[in-house]
C-alpha positions as MATLAB code, in Angstrom:
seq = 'XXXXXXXXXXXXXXXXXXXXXXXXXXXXXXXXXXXXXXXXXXXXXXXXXXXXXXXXXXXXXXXXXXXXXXXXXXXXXX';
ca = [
       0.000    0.000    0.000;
       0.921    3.965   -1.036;
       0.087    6.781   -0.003;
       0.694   10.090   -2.261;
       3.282   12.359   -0.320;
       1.469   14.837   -2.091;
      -2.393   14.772   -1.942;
      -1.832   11.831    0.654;
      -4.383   10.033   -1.299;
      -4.297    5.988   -0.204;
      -3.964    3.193   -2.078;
      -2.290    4.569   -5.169;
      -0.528    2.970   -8.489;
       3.042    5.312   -7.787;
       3.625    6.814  -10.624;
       6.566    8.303   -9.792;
       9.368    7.855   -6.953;
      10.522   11.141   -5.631;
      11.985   10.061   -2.329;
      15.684   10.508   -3.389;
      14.316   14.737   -2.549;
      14.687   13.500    1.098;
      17.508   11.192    0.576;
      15.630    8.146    1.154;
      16.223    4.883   -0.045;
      14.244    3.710   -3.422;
      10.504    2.626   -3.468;
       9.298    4.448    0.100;
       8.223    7.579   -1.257;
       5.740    7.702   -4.179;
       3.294   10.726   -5.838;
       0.643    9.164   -7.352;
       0.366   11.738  -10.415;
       2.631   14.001  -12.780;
       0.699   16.494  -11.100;
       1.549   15.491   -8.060;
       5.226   15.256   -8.644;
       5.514   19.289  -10.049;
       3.005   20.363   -6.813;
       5.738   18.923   -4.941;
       8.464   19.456   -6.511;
       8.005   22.843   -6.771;
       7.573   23.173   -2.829;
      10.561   21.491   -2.700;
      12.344   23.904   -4.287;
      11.508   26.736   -2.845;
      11.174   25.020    1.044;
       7.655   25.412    1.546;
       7.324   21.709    1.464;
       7.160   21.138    5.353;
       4.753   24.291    5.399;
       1.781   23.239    3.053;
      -1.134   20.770    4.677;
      -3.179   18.846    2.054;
      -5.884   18.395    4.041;
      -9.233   20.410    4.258;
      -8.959   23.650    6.829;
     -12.581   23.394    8.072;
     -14.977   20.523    8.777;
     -17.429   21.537    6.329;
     -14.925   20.739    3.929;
     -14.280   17.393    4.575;
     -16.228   14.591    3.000;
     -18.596   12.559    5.527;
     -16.813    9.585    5.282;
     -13.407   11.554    6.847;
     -15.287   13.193    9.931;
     -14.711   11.446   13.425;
     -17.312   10.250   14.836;
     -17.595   11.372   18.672;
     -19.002   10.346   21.262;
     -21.448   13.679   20.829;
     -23.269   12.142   18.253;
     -24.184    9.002   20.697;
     -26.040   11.004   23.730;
     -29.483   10.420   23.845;
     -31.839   13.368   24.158;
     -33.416   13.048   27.082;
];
C-alpha cells in the first residue's frame, strides 16, 4: 500500500518515486500523479514543502466519510 506524499491520497498505483528529494532509499516515497510530482516538486524547491497541509482547513470541507465520529453524536436526548 501507497500513499501520495502529495495529496496523501491511499492506495495509489506510484507513478513516480521522488523520495531521493529527502535522501531516502528507493521505493518508500511515491506521488501518485505528474501532477503530483511538479506540486511537490516545486515546494521542494523553494522550502515550503514542510509548510503546506493537504488536508481540508474546516470541517465543512471534509467529505462525511473523513469526519470522526464522537461520542457527541451518541447522547441520547433526554
Amino acid at each position: 500500500m501507497s500513499i501520495c506524499s502529495n495529496c496523501y491520497k491511499s492506495h495509489i498505483h506510484a507513478k513516480h518515486d521522488v523520495g531521493h528529494w529527502w535522501n531516502n532509499p528507493p521505493d518508500h516515497v511515491f506521488v501518485c500523479s505528474d501532477r503530483c510530482k511538479d506540486e511537490l516538486e516545486k515546494r521542494v524547491q523553494d522550502g515550503t514543502w514542510m509548510e503546506w497541509q493537504g488536508f481540508p482547513k474546516s470541517e465543512q470541507e471534509l467529505p462525511e466519510e473523513v469526519r470522526a465520529v464522537t461520542d457527541k453524536q451518541f447522547t441520547a436526548n433526554l
